[in-house]
One Martini backbone bead per residue (centre of mass of N, CA, C, O) as a GRO file, in nm:
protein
  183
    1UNK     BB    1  -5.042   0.980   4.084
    2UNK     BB    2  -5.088   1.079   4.384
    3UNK     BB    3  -4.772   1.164   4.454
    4UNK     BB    4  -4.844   1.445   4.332
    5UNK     BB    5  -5.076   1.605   4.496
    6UNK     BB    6  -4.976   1.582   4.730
    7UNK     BB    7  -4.687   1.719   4.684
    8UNK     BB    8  -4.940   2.000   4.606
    9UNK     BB    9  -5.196   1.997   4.788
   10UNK     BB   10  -5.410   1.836   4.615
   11UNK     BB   11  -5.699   1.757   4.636
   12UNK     BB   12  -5.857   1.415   4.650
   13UNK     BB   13  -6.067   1.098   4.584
   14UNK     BB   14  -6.172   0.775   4.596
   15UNK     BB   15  -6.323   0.551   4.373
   16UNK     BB   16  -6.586   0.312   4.279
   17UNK     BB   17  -6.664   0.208   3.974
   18UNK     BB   18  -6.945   0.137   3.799
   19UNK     BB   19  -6.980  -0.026   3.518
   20UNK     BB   20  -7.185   0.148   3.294
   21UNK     BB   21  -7.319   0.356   3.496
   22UNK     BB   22  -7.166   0.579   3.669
   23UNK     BB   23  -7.122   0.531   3.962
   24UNK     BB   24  -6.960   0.613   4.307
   25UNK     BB   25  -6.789   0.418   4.524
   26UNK     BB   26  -6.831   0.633   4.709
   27UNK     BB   27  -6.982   0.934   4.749
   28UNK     BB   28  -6.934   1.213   4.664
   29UNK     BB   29  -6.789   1.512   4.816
   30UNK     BB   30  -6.883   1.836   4.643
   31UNK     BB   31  -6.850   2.151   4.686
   32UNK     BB   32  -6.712   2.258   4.357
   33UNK     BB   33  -6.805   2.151   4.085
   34UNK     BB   34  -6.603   2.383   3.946
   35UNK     BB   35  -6.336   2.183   4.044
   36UNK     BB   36  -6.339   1.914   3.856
   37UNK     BB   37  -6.132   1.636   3.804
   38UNK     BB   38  -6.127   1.350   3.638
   39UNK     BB   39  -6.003   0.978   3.661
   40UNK     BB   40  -6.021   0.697   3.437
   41UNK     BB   41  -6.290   0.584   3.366
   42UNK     BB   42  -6.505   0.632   3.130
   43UNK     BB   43  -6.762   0.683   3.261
   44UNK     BB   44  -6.725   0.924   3.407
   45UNK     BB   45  -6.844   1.144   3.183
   46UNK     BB   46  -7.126   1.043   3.299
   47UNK     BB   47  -7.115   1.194   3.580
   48UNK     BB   48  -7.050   1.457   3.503
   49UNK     BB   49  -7.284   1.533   3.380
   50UNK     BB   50  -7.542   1.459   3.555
   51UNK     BB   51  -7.339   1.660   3.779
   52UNK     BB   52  -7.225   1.949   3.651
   53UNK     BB   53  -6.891   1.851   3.625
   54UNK     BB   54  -6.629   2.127   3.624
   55UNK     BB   55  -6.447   2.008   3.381
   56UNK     BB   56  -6.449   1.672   3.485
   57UNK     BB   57  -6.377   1.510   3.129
   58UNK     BB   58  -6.120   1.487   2.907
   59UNK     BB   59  -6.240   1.481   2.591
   60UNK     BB   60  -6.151   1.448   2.249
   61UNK     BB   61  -6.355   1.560   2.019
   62UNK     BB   62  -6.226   1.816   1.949
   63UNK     BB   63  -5.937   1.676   1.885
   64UNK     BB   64  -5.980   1.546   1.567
   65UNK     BB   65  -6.121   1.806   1.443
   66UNK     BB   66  -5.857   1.926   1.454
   67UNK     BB   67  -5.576   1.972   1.253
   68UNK     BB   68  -5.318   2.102   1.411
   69UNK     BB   69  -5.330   1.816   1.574
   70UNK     BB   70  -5.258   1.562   1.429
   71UNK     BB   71  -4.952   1.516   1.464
   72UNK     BB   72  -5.014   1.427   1.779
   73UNK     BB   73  -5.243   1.218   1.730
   74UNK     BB   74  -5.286   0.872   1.757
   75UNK     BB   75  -5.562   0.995   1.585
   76UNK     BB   76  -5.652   1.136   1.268
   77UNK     BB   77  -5.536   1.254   1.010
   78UNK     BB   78  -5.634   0.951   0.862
   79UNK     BB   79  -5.934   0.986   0.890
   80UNK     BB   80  -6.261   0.897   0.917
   81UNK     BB   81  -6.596   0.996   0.970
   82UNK     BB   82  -6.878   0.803   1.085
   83UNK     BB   83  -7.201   0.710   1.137
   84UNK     BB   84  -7.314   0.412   1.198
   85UNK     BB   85  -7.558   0.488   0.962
   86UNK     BB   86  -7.306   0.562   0.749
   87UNK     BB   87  -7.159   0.311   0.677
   88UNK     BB   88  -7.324   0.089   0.460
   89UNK     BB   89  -7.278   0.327   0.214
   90UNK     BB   90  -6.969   0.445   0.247
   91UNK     BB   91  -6.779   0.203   0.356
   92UNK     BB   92  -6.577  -0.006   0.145
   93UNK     BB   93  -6.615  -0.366   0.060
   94UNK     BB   94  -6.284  -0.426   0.054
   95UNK     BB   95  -6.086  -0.557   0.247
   96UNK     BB   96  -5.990  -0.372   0.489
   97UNK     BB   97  -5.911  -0.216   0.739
   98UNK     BB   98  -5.946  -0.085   1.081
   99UNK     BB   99  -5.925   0.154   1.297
  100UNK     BB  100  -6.149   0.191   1.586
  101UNK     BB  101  -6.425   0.431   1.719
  102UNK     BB  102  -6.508   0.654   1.891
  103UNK     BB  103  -6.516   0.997   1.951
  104UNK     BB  104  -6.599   1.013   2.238
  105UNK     BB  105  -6.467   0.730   2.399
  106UNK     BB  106  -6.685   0.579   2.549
  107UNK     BB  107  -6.684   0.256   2.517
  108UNK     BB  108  -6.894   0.072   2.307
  109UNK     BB  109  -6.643   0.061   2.140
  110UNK     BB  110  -6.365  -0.094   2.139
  111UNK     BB  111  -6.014  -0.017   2.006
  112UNK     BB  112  -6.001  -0.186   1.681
  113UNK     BB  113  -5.947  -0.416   1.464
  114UNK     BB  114  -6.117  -0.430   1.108
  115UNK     BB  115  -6.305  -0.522   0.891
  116UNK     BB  116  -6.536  -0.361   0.657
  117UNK     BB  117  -6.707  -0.596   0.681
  118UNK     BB  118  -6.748  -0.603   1.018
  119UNK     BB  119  -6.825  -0.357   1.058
  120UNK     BB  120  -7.095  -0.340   0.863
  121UNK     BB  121  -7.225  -0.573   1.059
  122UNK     BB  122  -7.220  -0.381   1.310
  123UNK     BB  123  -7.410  -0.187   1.236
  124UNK     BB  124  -7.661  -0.361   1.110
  125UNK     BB  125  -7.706  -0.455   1.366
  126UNK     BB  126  -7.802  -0.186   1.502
  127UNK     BB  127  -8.000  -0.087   1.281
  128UNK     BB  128  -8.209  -0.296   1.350
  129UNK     BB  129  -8.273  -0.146   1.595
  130UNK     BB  130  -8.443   0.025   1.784
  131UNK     BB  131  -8.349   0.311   1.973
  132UNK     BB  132  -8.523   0.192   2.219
  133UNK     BB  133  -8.381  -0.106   2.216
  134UNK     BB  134  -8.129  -0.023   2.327
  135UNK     BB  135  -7.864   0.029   2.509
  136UNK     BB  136  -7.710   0.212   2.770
  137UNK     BB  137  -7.387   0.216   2.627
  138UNK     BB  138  -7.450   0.156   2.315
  139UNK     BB  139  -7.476   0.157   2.020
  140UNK     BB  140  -7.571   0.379   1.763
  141UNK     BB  141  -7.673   0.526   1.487
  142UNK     BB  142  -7.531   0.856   1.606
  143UNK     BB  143  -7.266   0.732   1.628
  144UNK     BB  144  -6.943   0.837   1.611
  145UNK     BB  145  -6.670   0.763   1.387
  146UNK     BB  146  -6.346   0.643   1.381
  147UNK     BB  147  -6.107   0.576   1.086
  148UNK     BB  148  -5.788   0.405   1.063
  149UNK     BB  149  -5.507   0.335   0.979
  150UNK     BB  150  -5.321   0.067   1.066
  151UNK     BB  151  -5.049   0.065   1.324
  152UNK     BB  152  -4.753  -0.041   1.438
  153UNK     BB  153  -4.708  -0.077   1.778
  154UNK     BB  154  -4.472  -0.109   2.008
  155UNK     BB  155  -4.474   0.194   2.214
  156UNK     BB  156  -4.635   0.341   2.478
  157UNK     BB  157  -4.667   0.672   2.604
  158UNK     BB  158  -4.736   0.823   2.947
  159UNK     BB  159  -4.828   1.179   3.070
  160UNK     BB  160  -4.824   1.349   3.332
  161UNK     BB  161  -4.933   1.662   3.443
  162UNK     BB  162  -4.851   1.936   3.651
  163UNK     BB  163  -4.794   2.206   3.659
  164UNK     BB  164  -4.569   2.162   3.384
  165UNK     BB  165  -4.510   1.878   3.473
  166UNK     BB  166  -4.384   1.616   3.513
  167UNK     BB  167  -4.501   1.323   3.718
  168UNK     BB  168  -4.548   1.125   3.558
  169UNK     BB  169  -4.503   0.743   3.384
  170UNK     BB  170  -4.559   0.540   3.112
  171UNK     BB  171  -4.544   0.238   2.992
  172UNK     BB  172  -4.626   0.045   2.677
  173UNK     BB  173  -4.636  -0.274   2.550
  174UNK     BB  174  -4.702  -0.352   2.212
  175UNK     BB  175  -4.916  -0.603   2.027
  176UNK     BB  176  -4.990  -0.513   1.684
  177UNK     BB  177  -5.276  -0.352   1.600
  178UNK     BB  178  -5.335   0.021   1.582
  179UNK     BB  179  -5.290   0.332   1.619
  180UNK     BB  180  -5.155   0.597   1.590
  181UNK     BB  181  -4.811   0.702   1.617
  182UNK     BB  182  -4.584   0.949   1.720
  183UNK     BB  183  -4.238   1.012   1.749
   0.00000   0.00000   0.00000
């Protein structure tokens, strides 16, 4: 990834993210705020934002819930949305499966399959904890989940651009069940 930016004369600097508090070692010298974006560990969104910089990390939630993207997104065409507090009323007990995540994409829940079931035990326990009780960085009552249909995903290619080229790519084989993954 850096062997682009390099090319193009982009600065950029490297830190150690401390995971689940987002602080990132050394501390970033930041000149102007309104100029960043950050790639790499999901807590950065949360840097990003105590620290009020922009674009900073583009995050998920806008297009899940766009319909003209569904058919290019991992996720989302056959998705249901529902906050953690509706999961045990709303979710029907019925030994499906479901590919699960957070929407807002925080790994709170990293995205795996579960039968709904599993899912059920799983906001209940949440539940049944007081909001002040939880802790930072953790599932809370009015986290939203999206649930999808599994499907088994062979290979996953991702892609960086960077103004409009491709500038590098990776590929991942997949075994199991995960997210949809559109041909």
């Amino acid at each position: 990834m850096a062997d682009a930016p390099d090319r193009l004369e982009i600065p950029y600097t490297w830190h150690k993210v401390i995971p689940f508090i987002g602080e990132l070692t050394p501390a970033p010298t930041i000149s102007n705020p309104n100029a960043v974006v950050m790639f790499g560990s999901y807590t950065l969104w949360r840097y990003a934002l105590a620290n009020d910089l922009k674009p900073g990390v583009f995050k998920i939630r806008p297009f899940v819930h766009e319909i003209p993207w569904h058919p290019f997104l991992l996720n989302g065409a056959d998705a249901l949305f529902l906050t953690l507090r509706d999961v045990p009323e709303h979710l029907p007990d019925d030994g499906k499966d479901w590919f699960l995540r957070p929407v807002e994409d925080s790994k709170e829940e990293p995205g795996n399959v579960k039968s709904a079931g599993e899912i059920i035990d799983l906001a209940n326990k949440v539940l049944a904890l007081e909001e002040h009780e939880i802790p930072k960085g953790s599932l809370r009552h009015d986290t939203e989940m999206m649930f999808t249909p599994p499907v088994r995903i062979l290979k996953e290619w991702q892609l960086w651009v960077v103004r409009d080229a491709i500038v590098t790519f990776s590929l991942s084989l997949q075994r199991g069940l995960a997210g949809r993954l559109q041909n």
